[in-house]
N, C-alpha and C positions, 0 to 999 in steps of 0.2 A: 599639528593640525590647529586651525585658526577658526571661531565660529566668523561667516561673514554678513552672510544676508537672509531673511526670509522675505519669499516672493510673494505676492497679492497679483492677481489681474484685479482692474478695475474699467466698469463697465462708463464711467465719467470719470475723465481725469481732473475739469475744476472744481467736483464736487468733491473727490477723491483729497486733493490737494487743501481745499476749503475744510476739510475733516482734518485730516493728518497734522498739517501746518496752523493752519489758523484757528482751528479749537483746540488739538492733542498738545500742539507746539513743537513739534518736529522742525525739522530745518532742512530743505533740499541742498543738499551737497553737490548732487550731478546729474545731469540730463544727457541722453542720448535718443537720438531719434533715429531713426530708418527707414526711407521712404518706400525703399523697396519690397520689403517687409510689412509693410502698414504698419508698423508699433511706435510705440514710445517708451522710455524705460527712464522713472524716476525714483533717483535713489535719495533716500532721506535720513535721517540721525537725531540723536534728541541734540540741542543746542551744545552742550558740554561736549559731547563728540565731534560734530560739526569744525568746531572750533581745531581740532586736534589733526582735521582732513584737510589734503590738498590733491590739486594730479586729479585725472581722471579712469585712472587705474584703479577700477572696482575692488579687484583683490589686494588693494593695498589699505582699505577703507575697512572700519569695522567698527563695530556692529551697525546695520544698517535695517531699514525697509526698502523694498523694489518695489514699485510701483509697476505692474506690465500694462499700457493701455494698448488694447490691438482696434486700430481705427474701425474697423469695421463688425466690432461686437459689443454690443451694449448691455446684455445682461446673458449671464452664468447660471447654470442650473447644476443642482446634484452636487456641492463643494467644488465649479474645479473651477471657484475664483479661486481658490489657494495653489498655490504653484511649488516649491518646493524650499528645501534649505540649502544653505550652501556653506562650503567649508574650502580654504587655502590647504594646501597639502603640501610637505618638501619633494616627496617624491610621488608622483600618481601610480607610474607603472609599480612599482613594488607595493604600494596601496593597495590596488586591485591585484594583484598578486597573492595577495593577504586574504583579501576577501574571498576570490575566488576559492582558493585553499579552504576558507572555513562554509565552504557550500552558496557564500551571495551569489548572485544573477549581476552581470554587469551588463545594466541595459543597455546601456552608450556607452560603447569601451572609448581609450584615450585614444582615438587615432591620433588625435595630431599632438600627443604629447599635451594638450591642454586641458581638456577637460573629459568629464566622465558622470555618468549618471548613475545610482543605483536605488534601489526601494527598500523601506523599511520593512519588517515583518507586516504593518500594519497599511502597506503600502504609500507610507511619505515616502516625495521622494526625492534624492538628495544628491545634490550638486557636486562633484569634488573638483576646483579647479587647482591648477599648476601654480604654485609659489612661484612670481619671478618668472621668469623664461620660460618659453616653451621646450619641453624635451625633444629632443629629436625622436623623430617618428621608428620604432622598432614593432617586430612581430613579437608573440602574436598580434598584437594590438591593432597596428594598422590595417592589417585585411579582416581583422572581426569584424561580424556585422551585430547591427542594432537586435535587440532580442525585446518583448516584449515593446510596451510603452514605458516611458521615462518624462 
């Protein structure tokens, strides 16, 4: 397992950016946007990292900050500008296999072999994606449904 990202929403993303980059000194590595979605997703690095990334293959990139802007929300109440952690994994399904065996909750199983979500006791909650390729889609996984929030 690989640590990869911690997510932020942010309710201004030049203010966000103007903070992170231009006082912290961070370095934007990669941007994706989503129109259909209303979001924006910027991923940032301290410089000595930066330098080390290429591709825009999230899971290949490490350690990072996500940056989530959703066009149409500007301020966060209650913590949930914080969004979650994220981790490369070689295998997901045997991951959650794992977990499940020792009692987790898998709130987002892997259906499509890529990704997965689960909650800490304290309820962070934490990202597991697929090292590499996506696994081909097997049961139970793919007909699990979503349990809780994630």
């Amino acid at each position: 397992m690989r640590y990869l990202h911690t997510m932020v929403r942010v309710g201004n993303l030049d203010s966000a950016l103007d903070f992170y980059c231009g006082k912290l000194g961070l370095a934007e590595v990669c941007r994706h946007e989503n129109e259909k979605g209303r979001f924006t997703l910027v991923f940032l690095a301290t410089p000595e990292e930066a330098k080390k990334l290429s591709g825009s293959a999230t899971t290949a990139m490490s350690p990072m900050l996500e940056l989530t802007y959703n066009w149409d929300e500007t301020r966060y109440a209650g913590g949930r500008n914080f969004g979650h952690l994220a981790y490369a994994v070689e295998d997901i399904y045997a991951l959650c296999e794992k977990l499940m065996a020792a009692g987790v909750t898998i709130n987002r199983p892997p259906r499509d072999g890529t990704m997965a979500f689960i909650r800490s006791p304290d309820g962070i909650s934490i990202e597991l994606l697929q090292q590499g390729e996506a696994l081909p889609p097997r049961e139970p996984w793919a007909s699990m449904q979503n349990t809780g929030v994630w």
